[in-house]
N, C-alpha and C positions, 0 to 999 in steps of 0.2 A: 484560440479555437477558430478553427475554419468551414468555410461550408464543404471545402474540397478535403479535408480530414475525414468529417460526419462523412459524406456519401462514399469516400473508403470503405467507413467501420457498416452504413450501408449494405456495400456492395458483400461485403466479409459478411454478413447476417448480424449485428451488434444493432438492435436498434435501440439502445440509449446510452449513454457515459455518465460519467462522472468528470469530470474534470479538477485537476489541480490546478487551485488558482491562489497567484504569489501575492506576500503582502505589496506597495508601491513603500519603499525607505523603512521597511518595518509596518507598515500603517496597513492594518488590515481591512477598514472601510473603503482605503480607496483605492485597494489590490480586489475587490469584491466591484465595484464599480468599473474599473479596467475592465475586467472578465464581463459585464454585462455589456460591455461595451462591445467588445468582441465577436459576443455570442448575437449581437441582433440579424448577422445574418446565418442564421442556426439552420438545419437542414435536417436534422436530429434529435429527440427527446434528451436532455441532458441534466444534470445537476452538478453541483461544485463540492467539493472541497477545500479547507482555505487552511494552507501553512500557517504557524508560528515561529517565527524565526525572533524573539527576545518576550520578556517579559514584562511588564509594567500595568499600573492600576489600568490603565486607558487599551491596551490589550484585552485585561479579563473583562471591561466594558462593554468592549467592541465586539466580545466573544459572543454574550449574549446579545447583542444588538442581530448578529447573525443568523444565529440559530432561529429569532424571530421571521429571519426574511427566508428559510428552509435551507439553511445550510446543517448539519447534524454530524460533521467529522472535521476535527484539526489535527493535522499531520505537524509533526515532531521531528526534524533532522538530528538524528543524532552524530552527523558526519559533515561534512562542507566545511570544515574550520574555518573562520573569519569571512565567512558569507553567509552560511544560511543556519548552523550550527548551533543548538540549545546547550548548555550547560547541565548539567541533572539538578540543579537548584530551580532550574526557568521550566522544565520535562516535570517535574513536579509539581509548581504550582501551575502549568495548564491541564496535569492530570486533575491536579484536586479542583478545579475550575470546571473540568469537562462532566466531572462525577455530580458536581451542582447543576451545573446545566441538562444531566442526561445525553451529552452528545459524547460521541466514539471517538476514542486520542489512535492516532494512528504514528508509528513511528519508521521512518527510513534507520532501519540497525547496521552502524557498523561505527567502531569508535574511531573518530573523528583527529582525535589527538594519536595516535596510532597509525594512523593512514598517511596522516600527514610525515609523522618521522618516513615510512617507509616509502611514500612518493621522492623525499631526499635522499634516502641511500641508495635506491634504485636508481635515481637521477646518477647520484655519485659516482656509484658504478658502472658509468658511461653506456646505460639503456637508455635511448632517447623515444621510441618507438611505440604501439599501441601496446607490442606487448608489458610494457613498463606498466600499464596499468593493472593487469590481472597480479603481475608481481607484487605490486605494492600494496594490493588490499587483498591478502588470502583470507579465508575460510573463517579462522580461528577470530578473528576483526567481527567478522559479521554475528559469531557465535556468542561471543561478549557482550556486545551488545544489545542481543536479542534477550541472552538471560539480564542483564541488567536493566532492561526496560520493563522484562516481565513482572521481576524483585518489587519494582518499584509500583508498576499497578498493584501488585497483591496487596502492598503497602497502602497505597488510599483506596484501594479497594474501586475498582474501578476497570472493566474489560479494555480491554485491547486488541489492536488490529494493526500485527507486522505485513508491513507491505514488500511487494518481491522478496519473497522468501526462495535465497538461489543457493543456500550450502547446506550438506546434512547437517552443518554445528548448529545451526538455524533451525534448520528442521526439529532435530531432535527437542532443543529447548522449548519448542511449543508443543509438541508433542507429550513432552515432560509437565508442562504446565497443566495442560488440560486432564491429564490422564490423574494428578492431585486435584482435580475441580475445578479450576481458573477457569476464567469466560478469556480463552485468547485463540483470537482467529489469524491463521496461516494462510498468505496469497501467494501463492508463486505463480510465476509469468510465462508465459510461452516461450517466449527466446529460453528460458531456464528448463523447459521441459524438451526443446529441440534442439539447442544447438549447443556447442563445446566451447572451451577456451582458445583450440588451435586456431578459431580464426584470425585472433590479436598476433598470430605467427606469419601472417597470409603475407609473402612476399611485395605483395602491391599493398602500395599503403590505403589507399582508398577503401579496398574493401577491409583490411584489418580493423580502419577509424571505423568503418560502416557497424562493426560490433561494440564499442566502446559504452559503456553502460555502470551502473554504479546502483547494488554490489557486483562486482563481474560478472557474465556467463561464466561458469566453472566448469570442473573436467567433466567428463561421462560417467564417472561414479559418483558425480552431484545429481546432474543431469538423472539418472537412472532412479535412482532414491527417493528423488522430489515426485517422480512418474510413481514408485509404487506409496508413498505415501500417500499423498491423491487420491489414491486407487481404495488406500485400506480406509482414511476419513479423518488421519493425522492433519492433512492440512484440507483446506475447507472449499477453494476455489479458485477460479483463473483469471486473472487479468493480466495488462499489457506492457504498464509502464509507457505507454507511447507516446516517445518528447522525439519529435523527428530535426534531423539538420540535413543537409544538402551536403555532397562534397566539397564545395568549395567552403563551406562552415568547416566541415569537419578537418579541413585541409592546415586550417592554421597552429593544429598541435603539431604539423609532420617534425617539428624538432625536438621539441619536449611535448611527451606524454600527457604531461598532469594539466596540460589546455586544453587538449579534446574535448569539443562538447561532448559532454553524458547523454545519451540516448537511443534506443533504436525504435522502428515501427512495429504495430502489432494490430493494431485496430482492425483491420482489415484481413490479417491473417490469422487471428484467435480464434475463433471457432473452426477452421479448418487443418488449423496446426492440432488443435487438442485431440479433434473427430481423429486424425492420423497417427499422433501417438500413442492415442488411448483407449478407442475406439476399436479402432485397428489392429492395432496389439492387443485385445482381448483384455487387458488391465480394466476396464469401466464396461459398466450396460449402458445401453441408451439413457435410461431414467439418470442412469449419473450420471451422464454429460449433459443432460439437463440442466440437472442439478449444481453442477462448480461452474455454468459458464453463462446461468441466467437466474434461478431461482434462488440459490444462496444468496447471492448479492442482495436480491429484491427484499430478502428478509433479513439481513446484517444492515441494511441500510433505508429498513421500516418503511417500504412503499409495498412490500407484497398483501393481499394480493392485486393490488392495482398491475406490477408488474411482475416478472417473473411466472407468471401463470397463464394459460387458455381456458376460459372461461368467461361465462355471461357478467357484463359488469367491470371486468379486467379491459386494461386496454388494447387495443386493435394490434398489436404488435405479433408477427407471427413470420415466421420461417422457413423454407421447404428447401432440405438438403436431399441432396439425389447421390444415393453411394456407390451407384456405378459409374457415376461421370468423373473420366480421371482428368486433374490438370495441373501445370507446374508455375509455382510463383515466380514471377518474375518482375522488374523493376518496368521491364518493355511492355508489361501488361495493367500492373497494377493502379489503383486509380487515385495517388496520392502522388503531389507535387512532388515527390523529391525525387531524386536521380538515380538511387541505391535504395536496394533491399536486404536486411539482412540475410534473410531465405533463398535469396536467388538460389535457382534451379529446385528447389526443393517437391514434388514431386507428390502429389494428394488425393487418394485415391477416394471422391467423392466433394462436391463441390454445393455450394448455397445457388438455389438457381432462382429462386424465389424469397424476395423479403417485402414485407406490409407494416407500414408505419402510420400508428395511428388512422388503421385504414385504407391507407394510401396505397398503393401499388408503387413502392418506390425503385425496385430492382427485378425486372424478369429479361428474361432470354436475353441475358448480357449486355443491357441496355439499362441505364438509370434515368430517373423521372425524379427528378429533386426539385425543391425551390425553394434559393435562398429565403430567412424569414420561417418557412413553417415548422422549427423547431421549436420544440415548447421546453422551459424552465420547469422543473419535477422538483416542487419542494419535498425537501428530507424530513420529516416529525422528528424532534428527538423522543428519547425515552424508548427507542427500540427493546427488540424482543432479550436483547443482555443485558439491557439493565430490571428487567424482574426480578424480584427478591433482593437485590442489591443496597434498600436500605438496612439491611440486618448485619453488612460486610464491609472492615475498612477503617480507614484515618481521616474522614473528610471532616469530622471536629475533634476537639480533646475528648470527649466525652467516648466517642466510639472509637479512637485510638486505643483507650484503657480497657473499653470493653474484649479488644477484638485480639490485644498482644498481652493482655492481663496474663499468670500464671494462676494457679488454685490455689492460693497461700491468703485468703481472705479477703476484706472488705480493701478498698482504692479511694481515697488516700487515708493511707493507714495511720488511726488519730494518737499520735506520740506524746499529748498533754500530760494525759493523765500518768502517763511513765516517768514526764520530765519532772512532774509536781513528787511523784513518789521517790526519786533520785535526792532534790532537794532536802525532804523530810531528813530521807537518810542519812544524809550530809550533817545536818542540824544538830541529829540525834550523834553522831558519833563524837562532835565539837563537844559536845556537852560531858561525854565521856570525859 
């Protein structure tokens, strides 16, 4: 986390993040400590997220030690094979851990063991390129594991929150979820709402890497789908995904594919990306771009109405988009360290001209007023607005596993004594025959 990222997502109208923050060796106290390490010169309201990437008693520990200090979401790789990748044994017990604690299991969907064969055969079959990467994790990867992460919350009973939600097989499976009752919320990302696969085709490799991300940008008939879902309330809101690298980072896959750093920028162009495809295109009203790109969050992630809202008591955070001011992204303008934009040239008709952070007058007339330091830490509560009613639903002991998958064939556990004693008699009585 940077002060030069915050006044980006600033200058973009974002005034607060979340960030994902990695365990150090597995160790998630002292991947929480790192990140506050980081964040002291903060320039931006923020709060954290904290991966699990294994299991052990000293994890579910350290889970609630967290959640004490306002962390209220653990993210779940279901992909990274041999780096950051859960097994469905380890996805389990941090769901049935997160449903104790009241915090929100959030999961990166795409199956991991699957990805990995097809990063080899696409290797094999001498694609060394960015495009190797859209290749080797299609659609159906991501779709899997989305229903398979769902299967499993319904199982301990417990909500959910798929993160970059980039393919219909994705889409739909949450879509399907909720529309049976499931508490499961859908984010797809900006880069997923604007931009295609062809650029991992892009003849210069620089900008092919520049798109490089995981689950891939997909075609235009992903792209298009995730827009109208959005639109109809299938999925629920927008964020970024945004883990930025420089070209000469992204430079060190030009041989093999499967090194590129994962990542593109968004922080800065999410709100104006959305206002353009969604806005623009007549898909969403004002109230719902609102809605998917400030106040959902604030209430999936139990600060609203401190944020997400205008109002007395709310915080000073506030925004003024002008939609007659046209202008185009560019890397030669935008206000993040790195060298590439995914977006280049992209082309927005109506811009953030004014942003107020906690008050502050941190962005006008194209000018930022930031200072390292006055970013504040936004504890997350657990026990948000999805887990209500939640203790009547689920596997999180034996007792409401029986309750909850029980069939209508009587009483649990069915008492067999008195049958075994009457088999015996009969036994008895027949010898005597």
């Amino acid at each position: 986390m940077s002060c030069s990222g915050q006044a980006a997502a600033l200058a973009g109208g974002t005034t607060m993040h979340i960030d994902f923050a990695l365990p150090v060796n597995h160790n998630l106290m002292a991947g929480f400590k790192e990140w506050q390490r980081k964040a002291k010169r903060a320039c931006a309201d923020y709060g954290f997220h904290m991966a699990v990437t294994k299991w052990d008693e000293q994890v579910a520990e350290d889970m609630g030690k967290l959640t004490a200090e306002g962390i209220n979401s653990f993210k779940f790789f279901l992909a990274y094979k041999g780096a950051l990748m859960v097994t469905d044994d380890e996805l389990l017990q941090g769901m049935l851990r997160c449903r104790q604690l009241g915090a929100l299991p959030q999961v990166h969907a795409e199956n991991g063991e699957a990805v990995a064969l097809g990063q080899q055969l696409v290797y094999d079959a001498g694609v060394r390129g960015p495009e190797g990467h859209a290749l080797s994790r299609p659609a159906v990867l991501e779709g899997e594991a989305t229903a398979r992460a769902i299967k499993l919350a319904k199982f301990v009973g417990v909500p959910l929150y798929v993160v970059h939600v980039m393919s219909i097989d994705a889409m739909e499976e949450v879509a399907r979820a909720r529309q049976a009752g499931q508490r499961v919320i859908g984010e797809p990302v900006a880069s997923g709402l604007a931009l295609d696969e062809s650029l991992m085709w892009d003849t210069n490799y620089t900008r092919a890497a520049a798109a490089v991300m995981s689950p891939p940008i997909r075609s235009k008939e992903h792209q298009i789908a995730l827009k109208k879902a959005l639109a109809g309330g299938l999925l629920q809101l927008v964020a970024t995904d945004h883990a930025v690298f420089n070209s000469t980072q992204k430079a060190v896959g030009r041989e093999d594919f499967r090194v590129i750093p994962n990542g593109v920028n968004g922080l800065e162009e999410r709100m104006h990306v959305v206002w353009q495809e969604l806005v623009m295109s007549g898909l969403i009203s004002l109230s719902d771009y609102v809605r998917i790109t400030s106040t959902a969050a604030a209430q999936i992630f139990n600060i609203y109405p401190r944020k997400g809202r205008i109002a007395a008591g709310s915080d000073a955070d506030v925004i003024v988009l002008d939609p007659h001011t046209k202008h185009k992204i560019s890397a030669a303008t935008h206000h993040s360290k790195i060298d590439t934009n995914v977006y280049e040239g992209k082309e927005i008709q109506g811009k953030v001209t004014v942003t107020i952070s906690q008050g502050r007058l941190v962005w006008y007339q194209g000018k930022l007023h930031v200072e390292p330091g006055t970013g504040k830490f936004i504890k997350l509560p657990t026990l948000g607005p999805l887990f209500d009613g939640l203790q009547y639903e689920g596997a999180d002991s034996a007792d409401r596993l029986i309750k909850s998958f029980t069939a209508a064939n009587g009483l649990t556990p069915v008492d067999r004594a008195a049958a075994q004693i009457g088999t015996q008699e009969a036994a008895v009585d027949r010898q005597e025959l």
